[in-house]
MDAnalysis code that builds the backbone (N, CA, C; Angstrom):
import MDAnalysis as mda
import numpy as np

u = mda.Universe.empty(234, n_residues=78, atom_resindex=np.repeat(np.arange(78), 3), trajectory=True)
u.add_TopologyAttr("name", ["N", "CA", "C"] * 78)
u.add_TopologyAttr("resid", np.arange(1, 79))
u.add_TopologyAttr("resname", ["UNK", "UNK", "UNK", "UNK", "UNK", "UNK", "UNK", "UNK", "UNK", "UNK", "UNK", "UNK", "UNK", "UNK", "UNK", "UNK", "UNK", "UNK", "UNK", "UNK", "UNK", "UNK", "UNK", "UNK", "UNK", "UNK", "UNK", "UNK", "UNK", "UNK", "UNK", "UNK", "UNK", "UNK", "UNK", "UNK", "UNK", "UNK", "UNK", "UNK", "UNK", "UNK", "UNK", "UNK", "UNK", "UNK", "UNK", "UNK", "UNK", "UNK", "UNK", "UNK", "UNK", "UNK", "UNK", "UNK", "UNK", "UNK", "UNK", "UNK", "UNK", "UNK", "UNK", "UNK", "UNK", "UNK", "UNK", "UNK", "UNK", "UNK", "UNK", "UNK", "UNK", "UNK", "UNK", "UNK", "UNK", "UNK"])
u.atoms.positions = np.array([
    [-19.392, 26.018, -3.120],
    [-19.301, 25.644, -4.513],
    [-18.845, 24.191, -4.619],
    [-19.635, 23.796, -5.399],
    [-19.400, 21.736, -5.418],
    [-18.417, 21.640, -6.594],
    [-17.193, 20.606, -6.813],
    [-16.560, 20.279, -7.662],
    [-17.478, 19.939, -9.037],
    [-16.415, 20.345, -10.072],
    [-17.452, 20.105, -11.300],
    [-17.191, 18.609, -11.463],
    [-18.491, 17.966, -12.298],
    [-18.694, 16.730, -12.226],
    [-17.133, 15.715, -12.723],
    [-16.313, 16.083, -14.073],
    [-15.486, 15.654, -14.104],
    [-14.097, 15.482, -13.325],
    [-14.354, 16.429, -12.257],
    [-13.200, 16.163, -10.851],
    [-13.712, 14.857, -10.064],
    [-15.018, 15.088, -9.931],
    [-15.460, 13.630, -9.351],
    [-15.551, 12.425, -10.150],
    [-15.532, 12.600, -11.082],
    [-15.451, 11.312, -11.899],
    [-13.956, 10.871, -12.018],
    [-13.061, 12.043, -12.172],
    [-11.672, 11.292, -11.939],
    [-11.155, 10.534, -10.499],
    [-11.776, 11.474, -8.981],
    [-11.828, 11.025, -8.175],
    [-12.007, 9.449, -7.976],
    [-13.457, 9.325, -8.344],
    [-14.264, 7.819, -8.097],
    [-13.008, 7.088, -8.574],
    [-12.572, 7.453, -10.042],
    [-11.920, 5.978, -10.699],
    [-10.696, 6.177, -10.406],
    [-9.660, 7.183, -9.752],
    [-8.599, 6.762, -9.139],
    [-8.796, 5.848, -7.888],
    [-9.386, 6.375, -6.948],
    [-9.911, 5.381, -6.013],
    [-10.463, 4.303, -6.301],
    [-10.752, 3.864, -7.388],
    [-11.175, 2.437, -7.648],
    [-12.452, 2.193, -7.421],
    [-13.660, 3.055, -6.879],
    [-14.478, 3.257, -6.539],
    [-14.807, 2.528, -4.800],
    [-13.687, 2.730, -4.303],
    [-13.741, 2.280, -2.623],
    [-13.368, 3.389, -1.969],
    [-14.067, 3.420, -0.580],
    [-13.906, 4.352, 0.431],
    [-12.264, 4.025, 0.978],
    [-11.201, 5.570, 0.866],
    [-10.416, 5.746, 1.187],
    [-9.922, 5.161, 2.394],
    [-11.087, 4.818, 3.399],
    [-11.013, 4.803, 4.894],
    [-10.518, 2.799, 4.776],
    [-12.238, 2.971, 4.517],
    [-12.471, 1.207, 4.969],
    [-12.291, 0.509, 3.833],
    [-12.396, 1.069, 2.678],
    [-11.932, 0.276, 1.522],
    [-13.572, -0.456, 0.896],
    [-14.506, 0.153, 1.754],
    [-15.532, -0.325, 1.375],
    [-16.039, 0.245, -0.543],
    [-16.714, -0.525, -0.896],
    [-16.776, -0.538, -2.576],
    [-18.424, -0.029, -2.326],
    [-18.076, 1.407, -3.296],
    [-19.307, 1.957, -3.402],
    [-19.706, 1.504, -5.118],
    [-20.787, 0.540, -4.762],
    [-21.436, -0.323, -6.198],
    [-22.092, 0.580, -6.812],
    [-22.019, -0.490, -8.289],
    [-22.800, 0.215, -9.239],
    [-22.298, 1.219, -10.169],
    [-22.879, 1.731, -11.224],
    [-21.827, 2.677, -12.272],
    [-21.844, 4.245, -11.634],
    [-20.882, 5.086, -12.059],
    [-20.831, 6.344, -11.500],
    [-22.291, 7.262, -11.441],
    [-22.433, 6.915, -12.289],
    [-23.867, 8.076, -12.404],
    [-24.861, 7.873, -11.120],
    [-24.980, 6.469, -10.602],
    [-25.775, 5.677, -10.123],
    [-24.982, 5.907, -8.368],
    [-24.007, 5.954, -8.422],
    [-23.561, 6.163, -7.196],
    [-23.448, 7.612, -6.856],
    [-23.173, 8.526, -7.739],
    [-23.050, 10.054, -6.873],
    [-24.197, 10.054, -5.709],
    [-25.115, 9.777, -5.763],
    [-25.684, 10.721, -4.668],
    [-25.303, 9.696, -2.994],
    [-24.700, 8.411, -3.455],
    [-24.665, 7.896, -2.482],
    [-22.927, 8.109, -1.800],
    [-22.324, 8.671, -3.051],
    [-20.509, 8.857, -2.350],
    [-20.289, 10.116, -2.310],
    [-19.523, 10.672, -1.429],
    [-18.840, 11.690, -0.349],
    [-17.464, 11.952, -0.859],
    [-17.296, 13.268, -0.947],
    [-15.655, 13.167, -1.417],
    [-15.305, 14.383, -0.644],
    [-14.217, 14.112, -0.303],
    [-13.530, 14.810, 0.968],
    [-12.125, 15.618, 0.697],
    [-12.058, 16.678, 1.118],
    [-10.673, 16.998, 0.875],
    [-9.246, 16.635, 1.591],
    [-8.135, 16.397, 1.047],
    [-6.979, 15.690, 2.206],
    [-6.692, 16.659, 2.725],
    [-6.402, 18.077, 2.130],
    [-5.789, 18.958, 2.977],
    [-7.044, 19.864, 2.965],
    [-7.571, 20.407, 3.841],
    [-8.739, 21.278, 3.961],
    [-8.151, 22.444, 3.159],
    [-9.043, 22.898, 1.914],
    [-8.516, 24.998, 1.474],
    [-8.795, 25.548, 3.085],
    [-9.248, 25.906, 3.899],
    [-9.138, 27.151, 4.456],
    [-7.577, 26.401, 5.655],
    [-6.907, 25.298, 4.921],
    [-5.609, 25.219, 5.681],
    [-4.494, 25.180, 4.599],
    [-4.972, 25.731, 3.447],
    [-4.019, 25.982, 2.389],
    [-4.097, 24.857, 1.351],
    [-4.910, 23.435, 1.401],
    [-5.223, 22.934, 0.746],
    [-5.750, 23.139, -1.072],
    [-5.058, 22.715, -2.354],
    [-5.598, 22.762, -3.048],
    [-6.974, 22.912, -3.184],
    [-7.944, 23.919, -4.315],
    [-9.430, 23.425, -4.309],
    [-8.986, 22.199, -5.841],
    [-8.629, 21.079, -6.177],
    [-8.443, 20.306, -7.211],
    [-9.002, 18.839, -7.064],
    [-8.861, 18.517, -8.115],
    [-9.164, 16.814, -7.958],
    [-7.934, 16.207, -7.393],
    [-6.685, 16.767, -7.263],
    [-6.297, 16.019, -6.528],
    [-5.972, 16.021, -4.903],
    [-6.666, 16.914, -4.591],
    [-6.590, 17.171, -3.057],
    [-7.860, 16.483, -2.834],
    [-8.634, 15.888, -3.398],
    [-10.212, 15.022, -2.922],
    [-9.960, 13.681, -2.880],
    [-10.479, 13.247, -2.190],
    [-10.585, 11.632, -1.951],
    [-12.180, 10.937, -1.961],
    [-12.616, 10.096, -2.102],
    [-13.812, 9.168, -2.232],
    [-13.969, 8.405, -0.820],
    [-15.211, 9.013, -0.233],
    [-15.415, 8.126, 1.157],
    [-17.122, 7.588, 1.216],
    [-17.141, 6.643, 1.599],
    [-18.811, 5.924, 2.359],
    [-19.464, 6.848, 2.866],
    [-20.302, 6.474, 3.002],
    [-21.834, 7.094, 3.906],
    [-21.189, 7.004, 5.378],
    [-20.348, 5.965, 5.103],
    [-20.224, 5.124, 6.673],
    [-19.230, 6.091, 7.704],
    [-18.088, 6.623, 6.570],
    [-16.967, 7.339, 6.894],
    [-17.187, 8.885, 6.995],
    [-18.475, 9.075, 6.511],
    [-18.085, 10.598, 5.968],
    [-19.408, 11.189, 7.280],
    [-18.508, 12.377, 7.472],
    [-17.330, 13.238, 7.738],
    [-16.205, 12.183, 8.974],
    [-15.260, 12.524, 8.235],
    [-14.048, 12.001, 8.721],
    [-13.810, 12.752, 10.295],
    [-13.827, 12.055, 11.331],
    [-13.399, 12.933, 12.789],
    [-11.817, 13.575, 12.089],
    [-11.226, 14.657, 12.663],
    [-9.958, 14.917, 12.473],
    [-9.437, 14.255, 12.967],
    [-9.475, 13.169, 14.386],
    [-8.322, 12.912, 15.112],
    [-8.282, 11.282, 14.060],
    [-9.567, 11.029, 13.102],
    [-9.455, 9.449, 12.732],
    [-8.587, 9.653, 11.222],
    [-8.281, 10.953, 10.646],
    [-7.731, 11.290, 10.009],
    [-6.665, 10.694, 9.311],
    [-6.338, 10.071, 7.768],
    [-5.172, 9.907, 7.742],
    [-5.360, 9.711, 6.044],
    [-4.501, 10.245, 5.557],
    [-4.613, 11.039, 4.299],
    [-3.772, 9.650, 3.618],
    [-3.910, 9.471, 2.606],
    [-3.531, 8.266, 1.550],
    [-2.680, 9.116, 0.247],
    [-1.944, 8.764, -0.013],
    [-0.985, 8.836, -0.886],
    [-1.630, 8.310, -2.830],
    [-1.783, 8.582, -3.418],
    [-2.062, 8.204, -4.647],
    [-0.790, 8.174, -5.324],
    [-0.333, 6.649, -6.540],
    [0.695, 6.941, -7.400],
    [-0.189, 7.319, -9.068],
    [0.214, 8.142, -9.552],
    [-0.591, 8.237, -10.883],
    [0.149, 7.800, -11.839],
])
């Protein structure tokens, strides 16, 4: 089951619309970028992880899927 569209839209614009990892800037307006950005969970659900917008993060083509060992979860202030 895929997040409903307004979890990802809060996603994108907390992240600023850059990949969590490399900081790379996924261009262009939201609509225009979904099919090209990846959103990832920090804490996996089947490890007790929230299913929410705020357990997701925004990653690249470049980054995504994250190896576990390259792993490293970012902190958001809201």
């Amino acid at each position: 089951m895929s997040p409903p569209e307004h979890f990802l839209r809060a996603v994108f614009f907390r992240d600023l619309g850059r990949c969590v990892h490399c900081e790379r800037r996924v261009e262009g307006i939201f609509e225009s970028v979904m099919p090209m950005a990846n959103f990832e969970f920090m804490v996996s659900p089947d490890e007790g992880g929230l299913q929410d917008y705020t357990n997701l993060q925004l990653v690249c083509g470049n980054c995504f899927p994250t190896p576990p060992e390259q792993y490293v979860p970012r902190l958001f202030s809201v």
